[in-house]
C-alpha positions in Angstrom: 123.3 53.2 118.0 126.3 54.9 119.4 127.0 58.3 120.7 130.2 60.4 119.2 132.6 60.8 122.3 132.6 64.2 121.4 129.6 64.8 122.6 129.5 63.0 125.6 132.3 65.7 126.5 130.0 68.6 125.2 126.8 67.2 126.2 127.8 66.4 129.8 128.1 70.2 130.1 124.6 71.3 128.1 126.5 71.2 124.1 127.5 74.4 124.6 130.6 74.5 122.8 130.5 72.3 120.1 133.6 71.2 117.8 131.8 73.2 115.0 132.3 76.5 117.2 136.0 76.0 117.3 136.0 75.1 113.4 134.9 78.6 112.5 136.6 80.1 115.3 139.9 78.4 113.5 138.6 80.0 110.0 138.0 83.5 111.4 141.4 83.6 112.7 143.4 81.9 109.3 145.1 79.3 111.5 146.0 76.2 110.3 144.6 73.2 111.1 147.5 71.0 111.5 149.0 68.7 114.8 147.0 66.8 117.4 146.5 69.9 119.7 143.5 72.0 117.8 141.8 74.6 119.1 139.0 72.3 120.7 141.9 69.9 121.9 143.4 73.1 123.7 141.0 75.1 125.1 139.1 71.7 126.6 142.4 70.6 128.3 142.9 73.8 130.1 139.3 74.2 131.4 140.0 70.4 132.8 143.1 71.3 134.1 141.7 74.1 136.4 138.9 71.6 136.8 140.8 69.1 138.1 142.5 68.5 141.5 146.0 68.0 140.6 146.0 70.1 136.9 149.2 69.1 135.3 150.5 69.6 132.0 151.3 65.8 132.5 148.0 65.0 133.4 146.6 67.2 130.6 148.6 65.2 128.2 147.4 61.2 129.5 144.1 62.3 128.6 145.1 62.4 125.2 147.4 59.8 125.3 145.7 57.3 126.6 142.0 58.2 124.4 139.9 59.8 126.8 139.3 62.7 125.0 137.4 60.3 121.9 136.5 62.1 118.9 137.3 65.4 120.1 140.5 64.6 118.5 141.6 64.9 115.6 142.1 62.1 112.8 146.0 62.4 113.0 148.4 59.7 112.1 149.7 59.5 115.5 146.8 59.1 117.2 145.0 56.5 115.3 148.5 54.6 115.6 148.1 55.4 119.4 151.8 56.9 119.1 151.0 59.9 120.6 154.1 61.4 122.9 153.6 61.7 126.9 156.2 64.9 126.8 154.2 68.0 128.2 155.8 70.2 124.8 153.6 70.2 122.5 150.8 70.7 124.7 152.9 73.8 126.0 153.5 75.5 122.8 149.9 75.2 121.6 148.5 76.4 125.0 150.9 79.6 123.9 149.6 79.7 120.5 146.1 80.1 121.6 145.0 83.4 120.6 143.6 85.2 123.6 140.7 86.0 121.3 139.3 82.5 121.2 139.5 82.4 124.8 137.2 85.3 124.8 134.8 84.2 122.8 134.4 80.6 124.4 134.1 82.3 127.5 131.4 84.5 125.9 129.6 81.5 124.5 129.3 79.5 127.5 127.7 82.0 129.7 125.3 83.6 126.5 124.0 79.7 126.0 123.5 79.3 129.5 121.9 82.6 130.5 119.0 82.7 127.5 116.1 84.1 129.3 113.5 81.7 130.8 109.7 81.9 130.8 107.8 83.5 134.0 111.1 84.6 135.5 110.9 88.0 134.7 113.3 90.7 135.7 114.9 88.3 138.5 116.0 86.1 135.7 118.6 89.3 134.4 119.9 90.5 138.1 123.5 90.0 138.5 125.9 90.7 141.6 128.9 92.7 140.8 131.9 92.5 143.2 135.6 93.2 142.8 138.6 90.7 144.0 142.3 90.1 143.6 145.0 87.3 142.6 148.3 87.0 142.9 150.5 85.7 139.6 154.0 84.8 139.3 157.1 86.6 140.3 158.6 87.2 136.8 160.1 90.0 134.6 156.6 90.2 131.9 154.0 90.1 135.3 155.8 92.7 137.4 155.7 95.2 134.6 152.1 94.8 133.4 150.9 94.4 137.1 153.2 95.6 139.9 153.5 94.4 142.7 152.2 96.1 145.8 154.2 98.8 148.7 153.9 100.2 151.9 156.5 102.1 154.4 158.3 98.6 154.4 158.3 98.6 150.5 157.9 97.0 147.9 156.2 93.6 147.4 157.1 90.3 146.0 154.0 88.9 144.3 152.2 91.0 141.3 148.6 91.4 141.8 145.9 91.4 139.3 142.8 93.3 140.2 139.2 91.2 139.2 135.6 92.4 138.5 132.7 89.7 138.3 129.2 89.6 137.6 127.4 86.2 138.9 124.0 85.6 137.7 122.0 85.9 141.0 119.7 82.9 140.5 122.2 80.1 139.0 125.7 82.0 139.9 126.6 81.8 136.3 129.7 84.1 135.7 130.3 86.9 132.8 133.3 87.3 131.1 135.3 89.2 134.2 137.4 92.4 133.3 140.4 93.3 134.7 143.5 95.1 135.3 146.7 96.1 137.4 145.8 96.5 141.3 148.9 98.7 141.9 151.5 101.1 139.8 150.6 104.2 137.8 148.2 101.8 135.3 146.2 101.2 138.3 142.3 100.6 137.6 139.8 101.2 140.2 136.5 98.6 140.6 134.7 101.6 139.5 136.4 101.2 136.3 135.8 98.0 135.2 132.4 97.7 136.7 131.6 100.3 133.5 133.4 98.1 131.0 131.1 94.9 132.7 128.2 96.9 131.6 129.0 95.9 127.8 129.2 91.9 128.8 125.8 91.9 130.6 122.6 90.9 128.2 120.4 93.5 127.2 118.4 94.9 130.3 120.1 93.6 132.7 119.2 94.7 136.6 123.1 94.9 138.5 122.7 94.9 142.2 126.3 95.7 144.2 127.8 96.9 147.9 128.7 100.9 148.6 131.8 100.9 146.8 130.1 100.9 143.5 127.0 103.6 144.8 128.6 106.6 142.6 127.0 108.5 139.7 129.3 107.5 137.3 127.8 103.9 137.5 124.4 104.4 137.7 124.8 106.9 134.6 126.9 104.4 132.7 123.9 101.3 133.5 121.1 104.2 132.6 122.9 104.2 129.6 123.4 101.2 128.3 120.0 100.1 129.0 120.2 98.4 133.1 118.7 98.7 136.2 120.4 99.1 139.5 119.9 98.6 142.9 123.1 99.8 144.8 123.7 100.1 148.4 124.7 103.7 149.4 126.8 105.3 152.0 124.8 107.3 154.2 126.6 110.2 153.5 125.8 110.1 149.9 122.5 108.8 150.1 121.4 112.4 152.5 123.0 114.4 150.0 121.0 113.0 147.2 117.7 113.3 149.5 118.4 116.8 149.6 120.0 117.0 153.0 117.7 114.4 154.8 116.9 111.2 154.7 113.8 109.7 154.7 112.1 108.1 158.1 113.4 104.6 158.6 111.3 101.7 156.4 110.4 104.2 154.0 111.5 105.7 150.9 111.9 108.6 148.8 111.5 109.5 144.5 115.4 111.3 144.1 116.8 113.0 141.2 120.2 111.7 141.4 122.6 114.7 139.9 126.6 114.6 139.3 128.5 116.8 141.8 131.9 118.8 140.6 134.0 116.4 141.6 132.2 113.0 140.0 132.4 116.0 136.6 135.6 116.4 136.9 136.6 113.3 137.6 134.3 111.9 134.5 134.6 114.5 131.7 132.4 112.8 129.5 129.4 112.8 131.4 127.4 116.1 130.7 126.8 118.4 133.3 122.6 117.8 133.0 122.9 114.7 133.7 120.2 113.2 135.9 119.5 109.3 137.0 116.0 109.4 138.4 114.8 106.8 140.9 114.2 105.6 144.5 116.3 105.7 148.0 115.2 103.7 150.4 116.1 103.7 153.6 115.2 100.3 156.0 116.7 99.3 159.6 117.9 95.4 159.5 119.3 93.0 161.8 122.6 91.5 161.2 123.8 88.1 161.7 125.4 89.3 165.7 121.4 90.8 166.6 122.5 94.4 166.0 120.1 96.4 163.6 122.0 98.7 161.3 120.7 101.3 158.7 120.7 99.8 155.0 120.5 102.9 152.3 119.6 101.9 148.8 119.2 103.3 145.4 117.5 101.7 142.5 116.1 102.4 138.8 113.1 99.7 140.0 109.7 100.0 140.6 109.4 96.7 142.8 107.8 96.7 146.2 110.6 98.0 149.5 110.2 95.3 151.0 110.9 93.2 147.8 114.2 95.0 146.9 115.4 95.1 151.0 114.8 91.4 150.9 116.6 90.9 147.9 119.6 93.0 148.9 120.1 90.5 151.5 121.6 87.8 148.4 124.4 89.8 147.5 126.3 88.0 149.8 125.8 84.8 146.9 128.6 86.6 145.7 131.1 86.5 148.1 130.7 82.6 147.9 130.9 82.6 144.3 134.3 84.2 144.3 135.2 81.8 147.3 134.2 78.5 144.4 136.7 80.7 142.1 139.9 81.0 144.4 139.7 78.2 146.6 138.1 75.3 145.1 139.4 75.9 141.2 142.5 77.6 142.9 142.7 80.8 141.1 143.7 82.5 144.3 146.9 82.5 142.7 148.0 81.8 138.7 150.9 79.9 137.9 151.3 81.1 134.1 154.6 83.3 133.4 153.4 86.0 130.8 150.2 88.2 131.2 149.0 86.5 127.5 149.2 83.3 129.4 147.7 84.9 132.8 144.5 85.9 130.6 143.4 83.1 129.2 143.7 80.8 132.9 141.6 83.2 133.8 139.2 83.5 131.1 139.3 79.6 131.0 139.0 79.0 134.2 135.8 81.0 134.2 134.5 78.8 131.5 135.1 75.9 133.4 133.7 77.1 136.6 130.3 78.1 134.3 130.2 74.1 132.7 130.1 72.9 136.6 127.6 75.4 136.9 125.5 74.1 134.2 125.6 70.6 135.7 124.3 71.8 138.7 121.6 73.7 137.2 120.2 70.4 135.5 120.9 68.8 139.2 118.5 70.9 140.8 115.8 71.3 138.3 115.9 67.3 138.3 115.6 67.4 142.3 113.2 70.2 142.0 115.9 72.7 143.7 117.2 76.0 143.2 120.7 75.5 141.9 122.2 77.8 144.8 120.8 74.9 147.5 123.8 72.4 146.1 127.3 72.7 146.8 129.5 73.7 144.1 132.4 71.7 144.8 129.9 68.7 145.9 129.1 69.0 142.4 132.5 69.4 141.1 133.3 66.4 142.9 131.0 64.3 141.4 131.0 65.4 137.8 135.5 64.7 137.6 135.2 61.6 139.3 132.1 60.6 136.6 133.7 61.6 133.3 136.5 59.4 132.7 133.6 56.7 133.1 131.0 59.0 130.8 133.9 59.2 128.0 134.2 55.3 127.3 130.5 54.8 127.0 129.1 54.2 123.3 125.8 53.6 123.8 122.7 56.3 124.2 121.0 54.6 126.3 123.6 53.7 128.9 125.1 57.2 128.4 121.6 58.5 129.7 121.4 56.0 132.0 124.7 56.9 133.6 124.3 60.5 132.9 121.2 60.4 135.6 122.6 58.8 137.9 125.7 61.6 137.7 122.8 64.5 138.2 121.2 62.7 141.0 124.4 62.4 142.8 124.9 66.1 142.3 121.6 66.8 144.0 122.6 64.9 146.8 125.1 68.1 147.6 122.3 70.1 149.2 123.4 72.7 151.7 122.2 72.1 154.9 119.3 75.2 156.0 121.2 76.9 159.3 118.0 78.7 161.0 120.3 79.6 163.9 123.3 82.0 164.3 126.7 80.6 164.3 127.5 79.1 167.8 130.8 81.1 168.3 131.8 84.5 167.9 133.6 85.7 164.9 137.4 85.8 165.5 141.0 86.8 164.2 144.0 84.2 164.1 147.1 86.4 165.6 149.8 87.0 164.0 152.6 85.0 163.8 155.7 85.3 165.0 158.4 88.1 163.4 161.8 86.9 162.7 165.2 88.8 162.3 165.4 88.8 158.5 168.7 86.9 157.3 171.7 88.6 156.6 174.6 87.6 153.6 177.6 86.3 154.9 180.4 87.5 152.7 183.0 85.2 153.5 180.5 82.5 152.0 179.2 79.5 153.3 182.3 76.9 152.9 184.2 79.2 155.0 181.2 79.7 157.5 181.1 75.8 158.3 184.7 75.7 158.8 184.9 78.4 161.0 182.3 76.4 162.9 183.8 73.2 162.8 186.8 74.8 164.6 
């Protein structure tokens, strides 16, 4: 019995985007199904490439030129000759032709398969951390106008900058669909802004727990609204104003009636002026990572215990790491693609990608009886790349299986180590470098300047 290669692609990553799934994706859309570069072909070589260490359109390419993509291919003349072309091109043009659409929708699918609800999980098994973040794209004419570049007294910037929102499942650090926008310019959209369009990607009764900068009405009206609970950090300015004036004795809490002030009206014209968001503040003293205890003001729509929720508040910090797998291990700190089109879907893929690794380690841990936050995500990364090319050329099931379990139980092996102590050494700033005169045009032009230095 042997095992379609296709599906030791798809099924290495939990079958989550089968070649069907592309097939009506190509129907929807009217788009001929023509060439060795489908939809499928496409979208799978640009998750790899951000997978990947190197991620080359070269090194795209060898994968299909050399077979290791199997079945996923289609039955073109070329490639059953094995006459396929090692030029980058082709590959190029159809990574253009991609509708941004499909992109959307693959990364949709990915994290809806991977985020049905489990048994006895509860409401923990819908929290998601919400978090805001920034990447720099290429210096060209189409990037600058859709997202300028930043200024100061100095002025203007070089690189455009996109502004991010995610929403990473709390438990597994599974990633919605992000939304985003121009950082800078007079398009410029706040975190506030795209945290309400994230609302829409979350599944139905989600519970979204983020930092101080997203403790405004206009949030917690927009989640009331579309069905979620909250539990947002406050400022403590905010949070006395909504307890009336004073806030409740440390380690306890208060029943608020959270109301819109003029200026969250008028700077949100569609929220009525009754509008109320009923729920608790609590207010708990904490001690930080450096032994100081500091005041920790939260809101939430939730009837769990205080000491539950304070607890809990103390993961949001999953996040930070999550966006630290994003930009420095798949290296989306900055994009490389030219156009915004192109900018959109590296991220959108990327995001898919980073949610297949995630799925890996998820079967990792349950297999080592973990939680899939106690493995490393690159560890895991690591092992799946270096495993695949050696997945893709097996036919059989049962060595497929066999190999397949040995891949998850090197992935368990990435357990992070449990620190029980502080950090050793105090928390520090490299200084600055060194400033240098900035370089001045020489008109008489550079032939002329080494002569004049020769004499």
């Amino acid at each position: 019995m042997s095992l379609p290669k296709t599906s030791v692609l798809f099924g290495l990553f939990g079958k989550v985007i089968p070649v069907q799934f592309f097939e009506q994706q190509q129907e929807r859309l009217g788009m001929p199904a023509r060439g060795i570069y489908t939809l499928a072909v496409v979208v799978w070589l640009m998750m790899w490439q951000r997978l990947d260490g190197r991620g080359t359109l070269a090194a795209a390419v060898q994968q299909v030129v050399q077979g290791a993509l199997g079945d996923l291919l289609p039955a073109e003349k070329r490639v059953l000759e094995q006459r396929v072309s090692c030029n980058t091109g082709a590959l190029s043009r159809a990574r253009k032709r991609l509708p941004l659409a499909v992109a959307e929708e693959v990364c949709d699918q990915i994290f809806r398969e991977l985020t049905k609800p489990q048994e006895g999980h509860g409401w923990l098994d819908r929290l998601f951390l919400l978090d805001g973040s920034s990447m720099r794209l290429a210096h060209t004419r189409a990037l600058v106008e859709a997202y300028p570049p930043g200024s100061n007294q100095h002025g203007e910037a070089h690189w455009p900058v996109i502004r991010v929102l995610v929403a990473h499942h709390l438990n597994s650090g599974l990633a919605a669909r992000p939304c985003w926008g121009p950082m800078y310019g007079t398009e410029a959209v706040s975190e506030q802004e795209l945290a309400e369009q994230m609302m829409d990607r979350l599944p139905p009764g989600s519970t979204v727990m983020d930092d101080r900068n997203f403790g405004v009405f206009s949030l917690a009206w927009s989640a009331q609204q579309k069905g979620h609970r909250t539990v947002c950090r406050m400022t403590e300015v905010r949070a006395r104003k909504i307890a009336g004036g004073f806030l409740p004795p440390a380690n306890s809490e208060q029943r608020v009636e959270w109301r819109p002030s003029r200026d969250d009206l008028r700077a949100h014209p569609e929220i009525p002026a009754e509008a109320v968001v009923r729920g608790r503040l609590i207010v708990a003293h904490i001690e930080g990572e450096d032994g100081k205890r500091w005041k920790l003001c939260l809101f939430t729509t939730l009837e769990e215990p205080r000491e539950v929720l304070v607890k809990l508040y103390r993961r949001r910090w999953d996040i930070e790491l999550d966006i630290r797998s994003l930009k420095q291990t798949l290296r989306m700190h900055s994009l490389s693609a030219k156009t915004p089109d192109m900018a959109e879907k590296e991220l959108l893929l990327a995001t898919a990608g980073y949610n297949l690794v995630r799925s890996v380690q998820m079967a990792a841990a349950r297999q080592a009886n973990l939680e899939p936050r106690q493995l490393s995500f690159s560890r895991v990364q690591a092992v799946v790349m270096t495993a695949l090319p050696r997945l893709a050329t097996l036919d059989d099931v049962q060595q497929w299986d066999a190999e397949y379990q040995r891949v998850l139980g090197w992935a368990a092996q990435g357990k992070l180590p449990n620190r029980t102590r502080r950090r050793s050494y105090p928390r520090a700033v490299w200084g600055k470098g060194e400033t240098f005169p900035k370089r001045k045009c020489d008109s008489s032009g550079p032939a002329q300047n080494q002569e004049s230095q020769r004499l």
